[in-house]
N, C-alpha and C positions, 0 to 999 in steps of 0.2 A: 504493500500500500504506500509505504512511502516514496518509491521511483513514480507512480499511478501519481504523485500528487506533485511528482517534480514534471511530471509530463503533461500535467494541467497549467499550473506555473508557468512554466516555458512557454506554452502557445497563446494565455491570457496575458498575462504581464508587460510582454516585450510589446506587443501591438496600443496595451494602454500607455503603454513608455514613448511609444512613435509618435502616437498622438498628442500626449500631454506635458512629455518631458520626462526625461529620466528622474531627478530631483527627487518631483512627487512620488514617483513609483517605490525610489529607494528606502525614503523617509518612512513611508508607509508599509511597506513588506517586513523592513527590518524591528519597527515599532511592533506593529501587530507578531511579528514572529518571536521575538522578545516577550512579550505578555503570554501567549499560547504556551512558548516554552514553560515559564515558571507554573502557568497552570496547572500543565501535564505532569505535572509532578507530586500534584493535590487529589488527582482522579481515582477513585476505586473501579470504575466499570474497563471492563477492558474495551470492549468495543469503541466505545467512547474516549479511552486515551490512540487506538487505534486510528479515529476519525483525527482528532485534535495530530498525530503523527503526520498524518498524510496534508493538514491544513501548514502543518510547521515546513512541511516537506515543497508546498507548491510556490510561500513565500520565498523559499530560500532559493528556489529557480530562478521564481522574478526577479528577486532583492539582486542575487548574485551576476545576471547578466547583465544588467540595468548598471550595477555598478561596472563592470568591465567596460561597456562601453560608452560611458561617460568618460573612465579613463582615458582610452584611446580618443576620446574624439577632443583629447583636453592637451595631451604630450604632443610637442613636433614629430613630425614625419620620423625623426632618428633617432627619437628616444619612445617609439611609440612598443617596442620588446622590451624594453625595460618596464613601462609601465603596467604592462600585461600579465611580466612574471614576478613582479614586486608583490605583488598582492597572494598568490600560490605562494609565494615564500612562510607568507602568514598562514595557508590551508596545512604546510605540512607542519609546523608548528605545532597545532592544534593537534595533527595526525599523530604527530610521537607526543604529544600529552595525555593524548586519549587512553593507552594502555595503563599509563600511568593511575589512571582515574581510577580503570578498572579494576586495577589490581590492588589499591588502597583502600577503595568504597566497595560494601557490596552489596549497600542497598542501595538499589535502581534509583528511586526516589533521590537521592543525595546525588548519585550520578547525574541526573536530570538536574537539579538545580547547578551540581558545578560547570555544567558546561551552558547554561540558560542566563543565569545574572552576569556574568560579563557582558554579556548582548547590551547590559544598561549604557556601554557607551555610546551605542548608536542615539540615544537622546541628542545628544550633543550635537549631529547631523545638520540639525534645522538649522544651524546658526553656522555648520562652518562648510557645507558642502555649496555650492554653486551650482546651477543651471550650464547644460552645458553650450558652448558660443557656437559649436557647429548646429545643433537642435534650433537656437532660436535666430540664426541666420536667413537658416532655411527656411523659416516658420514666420518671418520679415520681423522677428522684435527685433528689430537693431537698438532700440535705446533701452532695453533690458541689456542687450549686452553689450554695449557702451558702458552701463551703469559699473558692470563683474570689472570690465577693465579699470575702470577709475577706482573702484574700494580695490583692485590687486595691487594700483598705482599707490594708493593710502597707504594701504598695509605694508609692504615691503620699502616704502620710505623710498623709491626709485619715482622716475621722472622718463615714463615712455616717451617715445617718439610717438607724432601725431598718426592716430589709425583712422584708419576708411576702411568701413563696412560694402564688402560689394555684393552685388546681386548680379546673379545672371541676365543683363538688361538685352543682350541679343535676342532671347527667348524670354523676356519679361511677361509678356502678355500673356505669351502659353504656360506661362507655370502662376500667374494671376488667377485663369481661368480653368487650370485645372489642380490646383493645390484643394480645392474640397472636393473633388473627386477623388484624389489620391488619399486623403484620410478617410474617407469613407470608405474606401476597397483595397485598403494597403495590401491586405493576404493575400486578394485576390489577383493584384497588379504584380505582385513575387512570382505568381505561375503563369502571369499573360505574357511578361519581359520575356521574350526569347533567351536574352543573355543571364539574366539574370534565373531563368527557369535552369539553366544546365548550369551555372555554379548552385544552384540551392541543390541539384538530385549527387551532385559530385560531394560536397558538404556533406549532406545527409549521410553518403555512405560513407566517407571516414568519419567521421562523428559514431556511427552506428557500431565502426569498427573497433575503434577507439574506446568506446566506450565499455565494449564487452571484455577486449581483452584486459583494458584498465583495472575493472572492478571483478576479472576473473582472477588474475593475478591477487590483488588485492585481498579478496576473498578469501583464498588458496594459502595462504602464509600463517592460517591457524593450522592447516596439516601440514605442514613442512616438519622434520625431523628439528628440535629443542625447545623449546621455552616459546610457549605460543604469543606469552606477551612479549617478548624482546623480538621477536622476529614479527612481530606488528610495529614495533618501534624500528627496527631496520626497514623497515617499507616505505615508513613514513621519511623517514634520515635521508636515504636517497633520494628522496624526490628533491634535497636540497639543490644538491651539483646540478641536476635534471634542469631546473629551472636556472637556474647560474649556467652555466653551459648553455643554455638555451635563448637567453639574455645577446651573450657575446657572440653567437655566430649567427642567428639572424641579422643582427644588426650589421654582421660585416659579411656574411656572407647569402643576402637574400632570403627568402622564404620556402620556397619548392626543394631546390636539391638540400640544405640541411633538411625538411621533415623528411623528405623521401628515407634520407639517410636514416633520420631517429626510428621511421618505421622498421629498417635493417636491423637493426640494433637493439631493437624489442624485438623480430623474427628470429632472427638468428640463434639466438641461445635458447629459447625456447625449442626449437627444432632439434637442439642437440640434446638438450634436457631430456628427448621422449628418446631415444637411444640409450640411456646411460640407466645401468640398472642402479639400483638401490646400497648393492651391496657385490661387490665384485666374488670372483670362485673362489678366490682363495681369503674370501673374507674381511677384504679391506673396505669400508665403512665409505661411502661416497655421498654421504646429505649433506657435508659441509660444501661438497663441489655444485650441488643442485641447487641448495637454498645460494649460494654465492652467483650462479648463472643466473637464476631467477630472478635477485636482485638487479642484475645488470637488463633484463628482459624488463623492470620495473622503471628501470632510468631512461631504457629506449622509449616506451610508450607512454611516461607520464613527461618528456620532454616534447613527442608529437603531438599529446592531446595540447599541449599547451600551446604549441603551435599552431595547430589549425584553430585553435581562438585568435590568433590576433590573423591568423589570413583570410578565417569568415567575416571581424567588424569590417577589414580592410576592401572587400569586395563589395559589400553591399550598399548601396548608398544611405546616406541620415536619415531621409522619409519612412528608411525601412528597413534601417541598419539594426534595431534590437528587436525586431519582426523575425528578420533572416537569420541571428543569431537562437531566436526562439525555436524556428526551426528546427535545425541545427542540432538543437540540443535536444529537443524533442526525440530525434535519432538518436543517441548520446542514453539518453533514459530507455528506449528501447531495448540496447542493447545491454545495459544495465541492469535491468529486467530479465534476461535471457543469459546473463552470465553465471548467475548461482545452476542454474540447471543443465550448464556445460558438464561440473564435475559426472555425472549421470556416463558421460560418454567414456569414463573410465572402468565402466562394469564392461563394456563392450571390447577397451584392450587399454591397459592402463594409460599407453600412449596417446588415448586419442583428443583429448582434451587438446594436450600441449601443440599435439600438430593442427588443430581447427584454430588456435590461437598465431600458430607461426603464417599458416597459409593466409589469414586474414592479413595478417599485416604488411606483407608479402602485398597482397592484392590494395594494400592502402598506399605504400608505397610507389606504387605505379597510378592510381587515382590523381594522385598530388600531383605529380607531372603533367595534368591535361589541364591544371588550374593555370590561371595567369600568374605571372610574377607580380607584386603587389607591393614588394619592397621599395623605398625611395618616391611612392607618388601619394597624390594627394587624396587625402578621405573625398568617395563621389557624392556629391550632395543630394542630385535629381535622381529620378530614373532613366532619364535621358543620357544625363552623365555616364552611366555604366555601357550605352553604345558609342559614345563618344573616343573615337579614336586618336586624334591630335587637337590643339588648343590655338586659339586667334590671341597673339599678343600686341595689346593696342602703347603704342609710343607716342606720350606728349609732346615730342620737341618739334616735329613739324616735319621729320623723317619715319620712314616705316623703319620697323624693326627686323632683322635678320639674323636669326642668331641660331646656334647650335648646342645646345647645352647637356646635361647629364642623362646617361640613361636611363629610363625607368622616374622620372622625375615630374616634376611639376609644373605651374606656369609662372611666366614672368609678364608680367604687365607695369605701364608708364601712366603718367600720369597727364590727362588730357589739357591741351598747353590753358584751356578757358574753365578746367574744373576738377571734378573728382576724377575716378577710372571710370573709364568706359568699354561695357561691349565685352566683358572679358566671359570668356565661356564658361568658366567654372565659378561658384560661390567662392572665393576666398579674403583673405584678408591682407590687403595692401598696407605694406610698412610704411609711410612715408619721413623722410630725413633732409631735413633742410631744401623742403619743396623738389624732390626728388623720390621716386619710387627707389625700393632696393629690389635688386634682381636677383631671381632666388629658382636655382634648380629647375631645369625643361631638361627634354627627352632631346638626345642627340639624333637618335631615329628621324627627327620632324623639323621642317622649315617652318619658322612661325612667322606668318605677312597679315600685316595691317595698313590700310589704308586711308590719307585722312583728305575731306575734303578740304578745298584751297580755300572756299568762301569761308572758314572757320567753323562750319556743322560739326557735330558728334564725331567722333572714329568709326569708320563705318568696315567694321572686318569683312572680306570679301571671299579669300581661298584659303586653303591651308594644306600643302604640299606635303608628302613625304619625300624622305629623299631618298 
């Protein structure tokens, strides 16, 4: 009942988060799952602490992706892996405290309340979390989020340069006129988007993947040969480097080939694991080498799952970025769900568990490669955005712009010689510096041409070449 209620979570939550702002969603999931907790600790009926499970269960879906992606939509483009696995640094935390709990408390009850009353810091939320500037961009508050930059400008005692709020003004009128169509069908415009249809069923399946072999693993470390609590504390311990490791080579080495890899790296030893007997002919004792490969099988796949989080916020765009994450996870819980009932396949040949575990990830591995590279560019704000294959950069000084800049990158826009930016194709946010734009990251792949009329009208973007 409890994944059943992280799989209601997921598909209710994310979509009242696209529409209303992450903020509220957080505030509210984390509050209410907070009071549920300490309850559940009061309850004599089982049924009834079972319901209250499953309700703590579908918050903590919401509360959890809602937060993720306010993160990411809050860190630069290059610190956007760090921000993803800062937070999992905190879940294994928790993971190797847990046994500790267990093995000190042994009534349930007390176990409940130790891990329910620290939630009381989420009180504190209302006053220090912010709205996130991509949501209300796209959502036209610009003077909401004008507001977060001047209390960040207060707060940190620093002196921004002057910012400009842009809008997609090329395509102003079509995202005027269909911005209440798009909240009102967000789910639905996730499976209309061609592009966006085959990254949600690509998603799905590692997610799905992901998810099984995570919490089969997972699972599985109460039968491992020694001390059932310590080797729930080594499961949890690993996932540290996982996410550290996982930190540093995203960030320098793209998104696709490191998970492909992580997926390797959680297949592989498990595949050897189901070869390797227990106990050799002549008697020498082999669970220290099993439970050692398993752990390594635990670093592989809880560094991909952590990955294919920041490459699903990274594909989807804002309107429908904690929608497509909901998704996502949806699969994620599925497999969740269907991992305790893997062990089963060990009556059949003790092997077989471990090789349905290797072959999956195997097959996740090769999934990830058909996903786009996603590293270096910019969060897509529309749905438009996500068929959008090159960017118009519009130049103030009374020359068009031509430039050639980084791979995988973003846009660079000028400042129009009679006003703000103009015409720029993507929502973003224009630095300005001593009445000068800063130029910031484009695709080398792309020629960027703007063109301006001579009477002094608008910037009026015309082509945009690859080269």
């Amino acid at each position: 009942m409890y994944f059943v209620g992280r799989i209601v979570g997921s598909l209710i939550a994310p979509t009242i988060s696209d529409l209303f702002g992450r903020r509220k969603v957080i505030i509210f999931c984390y509050w209410l799952w907070t009071t549920l907790g300490i309850v559940s600790a009061f309850v004599n009926h089982y049924v009834l602490y079972v319901i209250l499970r499953a309700c703590i269960a579908a918050l903590d879906g919401g509360g959890s992706l809602a937060t993720y992606c306010l993160l990411c939509e809050y860190f630069p483009v290059r610190q956007r892996a760090f921000a993803g696995n800062a937070q999992y640094l905190f879940w294994s935390l928790g993971y190797m405290t847990l046994p500790a709990i267990g093995y000190l408390v042994d009534d349930w009850r007390y176990q409940q309340l130790f891990i329910s009353v620290p939630m009381l810091v989420t009180l504190a939320f209302y006053w220090t979390i912010p709205e996130s500037l991509h949501f209300l961009v796209a959502n036209d508050r610009h003077q909401e989020a004008q507001a977060i930059l001047e209390k960040a400008e207060r707060w940190n005692r620093v002196k921004l340069p002057t910012l400009t709020l842009v809008r997609n003004k090329a395509s102003q009128k079509c995202c005027v006129n269909n911005t209440a169509s798009e909240k009102r069908k967000i789910l639905f415009d996730l499976c209309k988007n061609p592009t966006l249809r085959l990254h949600a069923i690509f998603c799905s399946c590692l997610w799905l993947i992901n998810g099984m072999v995570y919490y089969g693993i997972s699972l599985s470390t109460t039968v491992l040969a020694g001390n059932m609590y310590l080797n729930f504390f080594w499961s949890g311990l690993v996932e540290v480097p996982a996410y550290v490791t996982c930190v540093l080579v995203l960030k320098w080495c793209g998104r696709r080939k490191p998970t492909c890899a992580f997926h390797i790296i959680a297949g592989l030893p498990l595949l050897v694991i189901a070869f390797i007997p227990a106990m050799t002919a002549s008697g020498t004792d082999l669970s220290a080498l099993i439970t050692t490969l398993t752990m390594i099988g635990k670093f592989g796949i809880t560094a991909s799952f952590s990955a294919i989080y920041l490459i699903a916020s990274e594909l989807y765009p804002t309107v429908i970025r904690n929608t497509g994450l909901g998704v996502s996870c949806f699969s994620a819980r599925i497999g969740a769900m269907l991992a305790p009932y893997t062990i089963y396949l060990r009556g059949v040949h003790p092997a077989m568990q471990l090789l349905l575990f290797s072959v999956l990830a195997g097959v996740a591995a090769v999934l990830v490669m058909l996903l786009p590279e996603t590293a270096d560019r910019p969060l897509p704000e529309t749905l438009d955005d996500c068929n959008r294959e090159t960017v118009v950069v519009v130049d103030g000084n009374g020359e068009d712009n031509r430039d050639d800049c980084k791979e995988n990158g973003l846009i660079i826009a000028e400042r129009h010689y009679r006003g703000g930016p103009d015409y720029c194709n993507e929502k973003v946010l224009i630095m300005e510096m001593n009445g000068k734009e800063a130029l910031d990251n484009c695709s080398k792949k792309r020629k960027l041409i703007a063109e301006r009329d001579e009477e002094g009208e608008p910037l009026s973007p015309e082509s945009c070449h690859s080269l």
